[in-house]
PyMOL Python script that loads the backbone (N, CA, C, O; Angstrom):
from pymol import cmd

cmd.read_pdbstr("""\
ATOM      1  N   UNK A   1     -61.099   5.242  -2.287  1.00  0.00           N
ATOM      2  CA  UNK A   1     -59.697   5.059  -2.621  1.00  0.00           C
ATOM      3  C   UNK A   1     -58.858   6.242  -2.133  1.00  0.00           C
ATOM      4  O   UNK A   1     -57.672   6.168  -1.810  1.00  0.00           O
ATOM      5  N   UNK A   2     -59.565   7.265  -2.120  1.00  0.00           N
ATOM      6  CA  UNK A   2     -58.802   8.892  -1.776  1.00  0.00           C
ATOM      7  C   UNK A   2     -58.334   8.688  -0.128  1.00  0.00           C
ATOM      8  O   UNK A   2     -57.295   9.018   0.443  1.00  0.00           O
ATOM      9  N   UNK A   3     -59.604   7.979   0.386  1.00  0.00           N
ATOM     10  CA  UNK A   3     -58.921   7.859   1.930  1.00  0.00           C
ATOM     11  C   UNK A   3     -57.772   6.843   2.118  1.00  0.00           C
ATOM     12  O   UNK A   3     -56.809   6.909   2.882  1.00  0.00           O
ATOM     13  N   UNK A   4     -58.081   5.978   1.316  1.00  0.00           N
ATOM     14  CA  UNK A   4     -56.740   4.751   1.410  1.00  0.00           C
ATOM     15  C   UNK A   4     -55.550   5.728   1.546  1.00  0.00           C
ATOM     16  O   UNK A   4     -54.894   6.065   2.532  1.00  0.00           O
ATOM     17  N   UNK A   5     -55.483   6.061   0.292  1.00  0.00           N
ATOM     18  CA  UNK A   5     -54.287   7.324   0.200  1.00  0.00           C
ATOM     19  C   UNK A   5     -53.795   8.004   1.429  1.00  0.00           C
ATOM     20  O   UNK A   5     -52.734   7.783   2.011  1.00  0.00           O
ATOM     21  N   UNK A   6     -55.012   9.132   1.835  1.00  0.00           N
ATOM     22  CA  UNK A   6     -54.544   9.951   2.671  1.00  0.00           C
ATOM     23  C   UNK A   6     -54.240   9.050   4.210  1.00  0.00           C
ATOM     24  O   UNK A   6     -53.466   9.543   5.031  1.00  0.00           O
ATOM     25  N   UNK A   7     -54.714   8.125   4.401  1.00  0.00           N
ATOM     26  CA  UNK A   7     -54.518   7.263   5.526  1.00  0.00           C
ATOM     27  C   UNK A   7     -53.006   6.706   5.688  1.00  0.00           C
ATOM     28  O   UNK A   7     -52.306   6.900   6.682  1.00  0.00           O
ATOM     29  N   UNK A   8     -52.573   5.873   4.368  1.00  0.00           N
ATOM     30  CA  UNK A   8     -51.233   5.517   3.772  1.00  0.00           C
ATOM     31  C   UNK A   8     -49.876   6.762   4.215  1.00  0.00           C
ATOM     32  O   UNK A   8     -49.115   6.581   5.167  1.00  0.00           O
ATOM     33  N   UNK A   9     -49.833   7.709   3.501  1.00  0.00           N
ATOM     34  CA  UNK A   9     -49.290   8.689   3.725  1.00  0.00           C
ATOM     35  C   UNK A   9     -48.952   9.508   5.122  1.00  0.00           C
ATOM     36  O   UNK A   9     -47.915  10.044   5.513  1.00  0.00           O
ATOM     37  N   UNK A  10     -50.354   9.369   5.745  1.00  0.00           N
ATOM     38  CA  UNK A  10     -49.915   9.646   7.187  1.00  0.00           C
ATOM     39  C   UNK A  10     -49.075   8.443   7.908  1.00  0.00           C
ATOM     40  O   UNK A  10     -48.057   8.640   8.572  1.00  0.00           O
ATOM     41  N   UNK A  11     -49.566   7.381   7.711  1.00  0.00           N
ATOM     42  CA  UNK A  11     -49.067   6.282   8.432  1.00  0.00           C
ATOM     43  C   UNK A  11     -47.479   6.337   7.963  1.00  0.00           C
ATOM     44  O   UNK A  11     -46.850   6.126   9.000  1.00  0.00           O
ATOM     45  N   UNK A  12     -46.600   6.512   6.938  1.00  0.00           N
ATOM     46  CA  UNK A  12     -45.823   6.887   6.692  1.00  0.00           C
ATOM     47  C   UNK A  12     -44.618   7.975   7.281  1.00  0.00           C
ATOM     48  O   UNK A  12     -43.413   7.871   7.509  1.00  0.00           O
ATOM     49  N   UNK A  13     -45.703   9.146   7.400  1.00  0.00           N
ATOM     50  CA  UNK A  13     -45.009  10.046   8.029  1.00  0.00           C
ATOM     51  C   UNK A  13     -44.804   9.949   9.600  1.00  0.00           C
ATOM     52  O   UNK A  13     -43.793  10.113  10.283  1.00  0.00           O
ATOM     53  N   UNK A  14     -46.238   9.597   9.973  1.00  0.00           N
ATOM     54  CA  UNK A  14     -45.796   8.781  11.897  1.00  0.00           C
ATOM     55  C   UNK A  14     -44.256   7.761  11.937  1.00  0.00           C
ATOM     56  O   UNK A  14     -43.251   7.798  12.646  1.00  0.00           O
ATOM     57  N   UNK A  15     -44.605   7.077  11.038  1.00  0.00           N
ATOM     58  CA  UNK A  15     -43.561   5.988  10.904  1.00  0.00           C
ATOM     59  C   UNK A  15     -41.770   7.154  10.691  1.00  0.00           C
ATOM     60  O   UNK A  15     -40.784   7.146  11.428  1.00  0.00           O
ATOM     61  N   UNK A  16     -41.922   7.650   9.925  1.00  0.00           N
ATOM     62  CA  UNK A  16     -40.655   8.608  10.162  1.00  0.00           C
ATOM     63  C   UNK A  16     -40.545   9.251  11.136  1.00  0.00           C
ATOM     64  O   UNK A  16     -39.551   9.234  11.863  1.00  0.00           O
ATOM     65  N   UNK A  17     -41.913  10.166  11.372  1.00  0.00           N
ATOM     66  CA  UNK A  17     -40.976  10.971  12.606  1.00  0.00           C
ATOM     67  C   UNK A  17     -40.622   9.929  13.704  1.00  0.00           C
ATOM     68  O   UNK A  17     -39.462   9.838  14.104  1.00  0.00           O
ATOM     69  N   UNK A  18     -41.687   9.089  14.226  1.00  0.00           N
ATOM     70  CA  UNK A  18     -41.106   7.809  15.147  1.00  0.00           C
ATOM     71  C   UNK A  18     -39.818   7.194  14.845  1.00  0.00           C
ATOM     72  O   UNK A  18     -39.229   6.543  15.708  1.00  0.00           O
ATOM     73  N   UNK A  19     -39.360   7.356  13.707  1.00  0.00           N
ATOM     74  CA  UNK A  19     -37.995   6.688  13.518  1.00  0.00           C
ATOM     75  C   UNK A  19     -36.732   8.028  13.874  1.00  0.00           C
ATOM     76  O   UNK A  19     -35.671   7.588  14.318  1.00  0.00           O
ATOM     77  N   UNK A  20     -36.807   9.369  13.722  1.00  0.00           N
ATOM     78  CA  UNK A  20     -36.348  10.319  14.195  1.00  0.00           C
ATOM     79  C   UNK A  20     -36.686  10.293  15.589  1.00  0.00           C
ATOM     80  O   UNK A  20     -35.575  10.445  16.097  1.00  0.00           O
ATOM     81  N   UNK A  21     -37.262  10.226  16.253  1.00  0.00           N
ATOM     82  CA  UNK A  21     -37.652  10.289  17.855  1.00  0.00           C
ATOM     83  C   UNK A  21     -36.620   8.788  17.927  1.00  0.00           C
ATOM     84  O   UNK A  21     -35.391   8.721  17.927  1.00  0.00           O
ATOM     85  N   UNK A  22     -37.168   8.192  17.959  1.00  0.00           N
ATOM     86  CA  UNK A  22     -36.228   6.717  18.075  1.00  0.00           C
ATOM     87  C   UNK A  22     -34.243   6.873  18.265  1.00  0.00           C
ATOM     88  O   UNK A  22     -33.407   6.418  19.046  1.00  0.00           O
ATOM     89  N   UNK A  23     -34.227   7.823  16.990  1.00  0.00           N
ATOM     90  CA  UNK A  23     -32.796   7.026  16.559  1.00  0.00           C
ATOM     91  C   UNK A  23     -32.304   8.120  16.970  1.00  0.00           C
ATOM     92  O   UNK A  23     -31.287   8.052  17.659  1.00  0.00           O
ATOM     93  N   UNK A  24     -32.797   9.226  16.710  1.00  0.00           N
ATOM     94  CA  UNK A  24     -32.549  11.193  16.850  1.00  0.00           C
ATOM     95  C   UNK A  24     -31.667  10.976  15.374  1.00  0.00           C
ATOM     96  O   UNK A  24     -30.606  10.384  15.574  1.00  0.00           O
ATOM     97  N   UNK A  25     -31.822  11.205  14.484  1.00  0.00           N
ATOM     98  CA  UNK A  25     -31.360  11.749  13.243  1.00  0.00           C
ATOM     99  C   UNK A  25     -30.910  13.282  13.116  1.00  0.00           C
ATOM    100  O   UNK A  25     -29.917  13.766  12.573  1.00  0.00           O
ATOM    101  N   UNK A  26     -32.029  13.913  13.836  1.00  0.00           N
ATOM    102  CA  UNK A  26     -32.133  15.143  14.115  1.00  0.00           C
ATOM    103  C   UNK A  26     -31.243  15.857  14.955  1.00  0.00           C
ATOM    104  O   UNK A  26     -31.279  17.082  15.069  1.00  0.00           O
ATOM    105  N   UNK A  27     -30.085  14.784  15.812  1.00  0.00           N
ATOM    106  CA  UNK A  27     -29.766  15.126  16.613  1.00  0.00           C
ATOM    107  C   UNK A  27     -27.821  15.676  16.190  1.00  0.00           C
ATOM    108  O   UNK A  27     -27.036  14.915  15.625  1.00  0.00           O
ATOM    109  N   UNK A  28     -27.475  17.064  16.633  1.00  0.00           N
ATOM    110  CA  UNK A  28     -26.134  17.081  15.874  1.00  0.00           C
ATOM    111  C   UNK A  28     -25.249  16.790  17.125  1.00  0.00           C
ATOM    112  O   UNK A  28     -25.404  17.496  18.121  1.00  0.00           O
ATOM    113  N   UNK A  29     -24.317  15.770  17.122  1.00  0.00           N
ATOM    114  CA  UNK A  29     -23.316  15.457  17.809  1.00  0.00           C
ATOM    115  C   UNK A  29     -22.150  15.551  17.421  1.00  0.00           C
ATOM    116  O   UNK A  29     -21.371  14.612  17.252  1.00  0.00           O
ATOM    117  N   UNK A  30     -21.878  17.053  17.198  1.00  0.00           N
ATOM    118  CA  UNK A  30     -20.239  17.328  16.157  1.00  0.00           C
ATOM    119  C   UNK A  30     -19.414  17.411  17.372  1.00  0.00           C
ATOM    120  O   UNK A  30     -18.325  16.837  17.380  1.00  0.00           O
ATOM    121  N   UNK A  31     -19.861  18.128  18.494  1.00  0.00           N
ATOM    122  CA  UNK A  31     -19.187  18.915  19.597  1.00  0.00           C
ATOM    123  C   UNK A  31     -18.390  18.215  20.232  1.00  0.00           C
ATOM    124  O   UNK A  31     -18.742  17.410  21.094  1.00  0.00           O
ATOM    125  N   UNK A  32     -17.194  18.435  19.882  1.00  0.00           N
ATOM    126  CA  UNK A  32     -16.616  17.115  21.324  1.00  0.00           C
ATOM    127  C   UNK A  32     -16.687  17.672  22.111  1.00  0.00           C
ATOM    128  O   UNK A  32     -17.333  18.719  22.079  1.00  0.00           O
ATOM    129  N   UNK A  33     -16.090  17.267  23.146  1.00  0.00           N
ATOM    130  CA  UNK A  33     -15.903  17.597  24.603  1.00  0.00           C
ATOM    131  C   UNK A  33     -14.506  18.231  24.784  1.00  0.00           C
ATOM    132  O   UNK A  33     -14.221  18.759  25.859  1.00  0.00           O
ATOM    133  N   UNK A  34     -13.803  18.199  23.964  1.00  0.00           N
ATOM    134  CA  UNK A  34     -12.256  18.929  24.191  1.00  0.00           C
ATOM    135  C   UNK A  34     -12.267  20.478  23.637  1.00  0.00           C
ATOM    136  O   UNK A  34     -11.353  21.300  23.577  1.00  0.00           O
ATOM    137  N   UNK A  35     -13.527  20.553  23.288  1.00  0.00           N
ATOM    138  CA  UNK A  35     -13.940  21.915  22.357  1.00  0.00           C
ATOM    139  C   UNK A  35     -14.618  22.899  23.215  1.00  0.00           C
ATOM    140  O   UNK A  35     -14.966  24.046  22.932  1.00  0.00           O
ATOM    141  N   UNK A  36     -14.771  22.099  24.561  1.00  0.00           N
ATOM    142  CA  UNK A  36     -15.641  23.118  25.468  1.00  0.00           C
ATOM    143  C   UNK A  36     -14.841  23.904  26.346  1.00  0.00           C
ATOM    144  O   UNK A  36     -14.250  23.283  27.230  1.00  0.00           O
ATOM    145  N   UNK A  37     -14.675  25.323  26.279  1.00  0.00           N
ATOM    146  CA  UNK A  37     -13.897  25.926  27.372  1.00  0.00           C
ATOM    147  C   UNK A  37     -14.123  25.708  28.738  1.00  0.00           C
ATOM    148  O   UNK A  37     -15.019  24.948  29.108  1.00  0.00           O
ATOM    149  N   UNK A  38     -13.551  26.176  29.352  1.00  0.00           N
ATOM    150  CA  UNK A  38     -13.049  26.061  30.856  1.00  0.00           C
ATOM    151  C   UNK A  38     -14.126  27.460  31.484  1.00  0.00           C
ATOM    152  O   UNK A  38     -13.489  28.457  31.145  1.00  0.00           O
ATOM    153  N   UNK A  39     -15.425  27.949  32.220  1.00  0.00           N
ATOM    154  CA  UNK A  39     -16.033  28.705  32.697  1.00  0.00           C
ATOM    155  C   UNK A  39     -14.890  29.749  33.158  1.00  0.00           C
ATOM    156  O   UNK A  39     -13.915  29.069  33.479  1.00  0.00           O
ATOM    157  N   UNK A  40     -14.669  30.836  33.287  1.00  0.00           N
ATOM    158  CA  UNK A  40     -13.775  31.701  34.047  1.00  0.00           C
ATOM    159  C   UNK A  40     -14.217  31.911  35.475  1.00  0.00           C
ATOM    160  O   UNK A  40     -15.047  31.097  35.880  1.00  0.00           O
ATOM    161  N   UNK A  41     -13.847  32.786  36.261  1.00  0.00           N
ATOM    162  CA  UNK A  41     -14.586  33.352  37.598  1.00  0.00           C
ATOM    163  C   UNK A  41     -15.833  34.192  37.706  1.00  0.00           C
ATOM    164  O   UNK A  41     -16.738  34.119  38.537  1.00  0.00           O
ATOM    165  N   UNK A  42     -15.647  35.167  36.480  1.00  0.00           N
ATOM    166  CA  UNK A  42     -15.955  35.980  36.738  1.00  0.00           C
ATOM    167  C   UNK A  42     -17.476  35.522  35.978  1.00  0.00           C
ATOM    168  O   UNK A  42     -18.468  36.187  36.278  1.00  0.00           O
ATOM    169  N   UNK A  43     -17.619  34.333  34.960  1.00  0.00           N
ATOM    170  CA  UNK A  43     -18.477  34.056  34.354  1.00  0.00           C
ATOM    171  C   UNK A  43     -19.049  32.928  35.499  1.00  0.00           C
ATOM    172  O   UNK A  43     -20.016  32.264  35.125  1.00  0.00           O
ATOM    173  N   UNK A  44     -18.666  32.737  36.487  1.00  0.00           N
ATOM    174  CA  UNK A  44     -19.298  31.659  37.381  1.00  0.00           C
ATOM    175  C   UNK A  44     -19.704  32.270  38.380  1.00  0.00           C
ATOM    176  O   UNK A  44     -20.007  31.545  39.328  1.00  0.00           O
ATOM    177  N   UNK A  45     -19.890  33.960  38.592  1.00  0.00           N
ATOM    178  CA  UNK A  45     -20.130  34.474  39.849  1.00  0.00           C
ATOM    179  C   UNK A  45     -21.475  34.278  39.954  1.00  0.00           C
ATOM    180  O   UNK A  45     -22.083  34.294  38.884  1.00  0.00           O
ATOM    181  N   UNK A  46     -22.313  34.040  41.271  1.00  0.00           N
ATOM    182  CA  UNK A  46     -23.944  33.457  41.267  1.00  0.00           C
ATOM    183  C   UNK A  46     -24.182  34.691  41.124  1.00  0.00           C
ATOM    184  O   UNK A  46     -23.255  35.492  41.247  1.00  0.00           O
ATOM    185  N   UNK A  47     -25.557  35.144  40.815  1.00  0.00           N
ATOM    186  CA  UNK A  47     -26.182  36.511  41.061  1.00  0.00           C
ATOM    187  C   UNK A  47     -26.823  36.390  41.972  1.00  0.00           C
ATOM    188  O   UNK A  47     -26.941  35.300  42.531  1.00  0.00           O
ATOM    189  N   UNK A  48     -27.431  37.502  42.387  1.00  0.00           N
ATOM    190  CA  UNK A  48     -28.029  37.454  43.893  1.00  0.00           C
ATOM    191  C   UNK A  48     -29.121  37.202  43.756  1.00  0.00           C
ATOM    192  O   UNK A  48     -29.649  36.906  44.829  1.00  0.00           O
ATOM    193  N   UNK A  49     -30.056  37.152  42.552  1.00  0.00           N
ATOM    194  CA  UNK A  49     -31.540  36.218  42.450  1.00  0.00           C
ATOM    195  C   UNK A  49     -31.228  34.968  43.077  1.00  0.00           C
ATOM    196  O   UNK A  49     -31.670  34.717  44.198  1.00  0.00           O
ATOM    197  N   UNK A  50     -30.285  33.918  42.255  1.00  0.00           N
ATOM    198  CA  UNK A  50     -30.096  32.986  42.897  1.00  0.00           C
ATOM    199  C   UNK A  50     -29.624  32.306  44.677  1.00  0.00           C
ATOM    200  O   UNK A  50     -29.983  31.245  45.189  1.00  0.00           O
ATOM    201  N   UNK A  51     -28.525  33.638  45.379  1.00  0.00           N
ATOM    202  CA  UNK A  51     -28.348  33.627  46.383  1.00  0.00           C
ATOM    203  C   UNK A  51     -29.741  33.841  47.068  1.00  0.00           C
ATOM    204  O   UNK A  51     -30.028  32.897  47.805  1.00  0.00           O
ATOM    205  N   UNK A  52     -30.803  34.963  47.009  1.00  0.00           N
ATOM    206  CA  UNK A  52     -32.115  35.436  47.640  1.00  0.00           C
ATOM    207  C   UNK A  52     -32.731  33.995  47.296  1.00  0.00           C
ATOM    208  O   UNK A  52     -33.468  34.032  48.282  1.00  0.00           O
ATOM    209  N   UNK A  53     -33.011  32.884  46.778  1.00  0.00           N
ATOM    210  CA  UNK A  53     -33.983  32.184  46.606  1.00  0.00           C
ATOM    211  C   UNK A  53     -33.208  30.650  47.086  1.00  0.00           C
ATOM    212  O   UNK A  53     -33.818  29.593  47.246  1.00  0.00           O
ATOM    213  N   UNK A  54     -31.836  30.838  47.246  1.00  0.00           N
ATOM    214  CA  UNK A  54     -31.029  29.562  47.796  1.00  0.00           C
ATOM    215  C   UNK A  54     -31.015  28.373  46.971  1.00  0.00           C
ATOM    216  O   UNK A  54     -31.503  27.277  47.249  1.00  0.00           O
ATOM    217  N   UNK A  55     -30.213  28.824  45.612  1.00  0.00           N
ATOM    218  CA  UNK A  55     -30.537  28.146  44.536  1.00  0.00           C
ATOM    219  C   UNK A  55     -28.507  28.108  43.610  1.00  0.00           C
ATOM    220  O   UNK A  55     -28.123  27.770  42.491  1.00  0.00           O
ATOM    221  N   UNK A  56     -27.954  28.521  44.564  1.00  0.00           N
ATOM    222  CA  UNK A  56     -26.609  28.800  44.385  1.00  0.00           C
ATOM    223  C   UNK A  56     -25.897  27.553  43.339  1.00  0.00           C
ATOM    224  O   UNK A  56     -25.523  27.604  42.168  1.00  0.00           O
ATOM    225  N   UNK A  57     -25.909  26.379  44.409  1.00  0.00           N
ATOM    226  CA  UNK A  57     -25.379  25.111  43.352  1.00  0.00           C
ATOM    227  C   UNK A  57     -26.858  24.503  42.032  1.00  0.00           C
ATOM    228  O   UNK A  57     -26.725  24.017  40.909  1.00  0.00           O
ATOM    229  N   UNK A  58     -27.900  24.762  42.682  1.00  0.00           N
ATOM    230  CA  UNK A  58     -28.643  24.786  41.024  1.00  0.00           C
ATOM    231  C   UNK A  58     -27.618  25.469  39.672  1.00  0.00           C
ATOM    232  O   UNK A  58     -26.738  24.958  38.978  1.00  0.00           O
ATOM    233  N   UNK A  59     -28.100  26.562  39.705  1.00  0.00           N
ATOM    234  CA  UNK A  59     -27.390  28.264  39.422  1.00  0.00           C
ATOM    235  C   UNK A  59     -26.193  27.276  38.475  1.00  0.00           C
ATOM    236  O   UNK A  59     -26.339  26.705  37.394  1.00  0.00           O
ATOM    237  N   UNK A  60     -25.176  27.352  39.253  1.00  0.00           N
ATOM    238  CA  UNK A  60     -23.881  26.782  39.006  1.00  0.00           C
ATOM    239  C   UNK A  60     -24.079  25.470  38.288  1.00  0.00           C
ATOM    240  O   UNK A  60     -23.544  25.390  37.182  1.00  0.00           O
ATOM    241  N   UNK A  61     -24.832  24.314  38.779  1.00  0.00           N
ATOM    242  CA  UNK A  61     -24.588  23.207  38.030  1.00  0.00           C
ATOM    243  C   UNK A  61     -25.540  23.350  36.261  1.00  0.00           C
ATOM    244  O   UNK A  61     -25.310  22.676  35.257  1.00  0.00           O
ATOM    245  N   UNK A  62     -26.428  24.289  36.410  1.00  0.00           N
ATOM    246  CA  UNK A  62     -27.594  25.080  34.754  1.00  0.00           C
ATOM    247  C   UNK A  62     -26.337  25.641  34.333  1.00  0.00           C
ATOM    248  O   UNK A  62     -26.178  25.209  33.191  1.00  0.00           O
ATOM    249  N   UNK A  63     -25.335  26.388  34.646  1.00  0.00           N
ATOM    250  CA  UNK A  63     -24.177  27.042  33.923  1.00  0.00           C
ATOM    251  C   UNK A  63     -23.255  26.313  33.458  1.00  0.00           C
ATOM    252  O   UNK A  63     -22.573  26.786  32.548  1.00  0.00           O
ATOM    253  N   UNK A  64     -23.098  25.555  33.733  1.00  0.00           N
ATOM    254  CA  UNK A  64     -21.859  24.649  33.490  1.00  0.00           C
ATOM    255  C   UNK A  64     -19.918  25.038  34.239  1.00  0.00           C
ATOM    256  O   UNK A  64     -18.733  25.038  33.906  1.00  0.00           O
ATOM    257  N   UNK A  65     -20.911  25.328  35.481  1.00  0.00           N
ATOM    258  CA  UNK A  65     -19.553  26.165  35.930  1.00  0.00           C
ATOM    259  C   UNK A  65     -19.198  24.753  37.270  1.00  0.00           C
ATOM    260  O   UNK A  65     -20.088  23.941  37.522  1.00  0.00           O
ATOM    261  N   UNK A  66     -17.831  24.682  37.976  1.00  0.00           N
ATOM    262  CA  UNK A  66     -17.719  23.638  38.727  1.00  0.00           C
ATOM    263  C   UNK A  66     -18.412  23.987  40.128  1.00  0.00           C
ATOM    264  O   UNK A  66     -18.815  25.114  40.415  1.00  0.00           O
ATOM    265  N   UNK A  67     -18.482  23.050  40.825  1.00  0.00           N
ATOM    266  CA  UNK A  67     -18.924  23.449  42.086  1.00  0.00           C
ATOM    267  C   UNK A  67     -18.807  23.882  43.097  1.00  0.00           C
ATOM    268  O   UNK A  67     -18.107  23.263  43.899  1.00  0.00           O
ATOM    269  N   UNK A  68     -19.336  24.923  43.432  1.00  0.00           N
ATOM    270  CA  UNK A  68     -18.016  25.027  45.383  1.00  0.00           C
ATOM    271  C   UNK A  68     -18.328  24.362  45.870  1.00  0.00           C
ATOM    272  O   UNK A  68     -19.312  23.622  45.851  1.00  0.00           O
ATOM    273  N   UNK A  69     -17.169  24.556  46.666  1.00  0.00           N
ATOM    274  CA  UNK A  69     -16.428  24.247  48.214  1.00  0.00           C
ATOM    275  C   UNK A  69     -17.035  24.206  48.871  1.00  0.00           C
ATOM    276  O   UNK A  69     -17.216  25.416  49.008  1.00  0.00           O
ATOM    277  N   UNK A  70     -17.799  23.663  49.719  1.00  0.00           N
ATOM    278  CA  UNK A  70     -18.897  23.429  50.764  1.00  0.00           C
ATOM    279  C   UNK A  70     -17.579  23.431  52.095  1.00  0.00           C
ATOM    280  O   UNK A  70     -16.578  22.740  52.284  1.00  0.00           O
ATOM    281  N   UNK A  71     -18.289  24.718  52.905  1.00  0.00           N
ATOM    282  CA  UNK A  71     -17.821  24.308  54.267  1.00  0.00           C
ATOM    283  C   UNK A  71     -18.177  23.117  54.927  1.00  0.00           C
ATOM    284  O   UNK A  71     -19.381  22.868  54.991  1.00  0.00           O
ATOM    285  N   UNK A  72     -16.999  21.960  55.669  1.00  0.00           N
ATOM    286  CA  UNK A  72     -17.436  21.249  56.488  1.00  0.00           C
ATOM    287  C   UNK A  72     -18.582  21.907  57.852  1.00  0.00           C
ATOM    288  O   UNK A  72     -18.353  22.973  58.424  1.00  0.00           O
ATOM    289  N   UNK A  73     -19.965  20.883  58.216  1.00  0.00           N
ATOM    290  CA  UNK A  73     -20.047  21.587  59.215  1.00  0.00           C
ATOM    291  C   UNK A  73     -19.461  20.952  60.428  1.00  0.00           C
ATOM    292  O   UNK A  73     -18.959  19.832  60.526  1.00  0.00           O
ATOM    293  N   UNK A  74     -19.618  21.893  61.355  1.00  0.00           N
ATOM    294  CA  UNK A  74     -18.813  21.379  62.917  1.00  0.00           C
ATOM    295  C   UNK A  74     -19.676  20.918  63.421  1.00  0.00           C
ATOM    296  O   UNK A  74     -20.770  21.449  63.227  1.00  0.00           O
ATOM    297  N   UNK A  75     -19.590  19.574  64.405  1.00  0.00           N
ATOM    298  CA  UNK A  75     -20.901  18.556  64.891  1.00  0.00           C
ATOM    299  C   UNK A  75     -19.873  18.650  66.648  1.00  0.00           C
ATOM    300  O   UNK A  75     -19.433  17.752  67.367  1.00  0.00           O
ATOM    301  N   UNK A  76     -19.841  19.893  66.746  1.00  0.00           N
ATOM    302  CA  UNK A  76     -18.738  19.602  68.291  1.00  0.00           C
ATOM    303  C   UNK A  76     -19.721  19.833  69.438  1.00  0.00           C
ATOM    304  O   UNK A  76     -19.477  20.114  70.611  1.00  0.00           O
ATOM    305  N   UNK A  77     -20.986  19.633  68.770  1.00  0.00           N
ATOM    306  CA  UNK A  77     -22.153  19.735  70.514  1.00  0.00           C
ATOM    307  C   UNK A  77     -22.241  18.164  71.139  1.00  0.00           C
ATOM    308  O   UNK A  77     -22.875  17.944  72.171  1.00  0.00           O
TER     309      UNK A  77
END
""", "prot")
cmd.dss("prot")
cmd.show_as("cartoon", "prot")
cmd.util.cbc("prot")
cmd.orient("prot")
């Protein structure tokens, strides 16, 4: 009977956290989106790890900063 129990109880608790994984209960969605500042310049400058490894718009899009300006290239051959 003791295992009925302890068997019961787990099956229970799978059953919750699966219902948290499922639904995200866990999950806090207070933040709007009008609450998020604007990155500055000086907080969007790449560092040069990222320039040395050519990881610039990675870098930038993990920060939440906007994207540069990509030079057009010239195709005049």
């Amino acid at each position: 009977m003791k295992k009925i129990r302890i068997l019961f109880a787990l099956s229970w608790a799978l059953i919750a956290l699966g219902a948290v994984a499922v639904f995200e209960f866990g999950d806090d969605n207070t933040q709007d989106k009008q609450t998020v500042k604007e990155k500055t310049a000086q907080e969007c400058q790449i560092p040069a790890f990222a320039k040395a490894i050519g990881h610039e718009d990675q870098w930038l899009l993990h920060n939440g900063c906007p994207p540069r300006e990509l030079k057009p290239k010239n195709d005049d051959n």
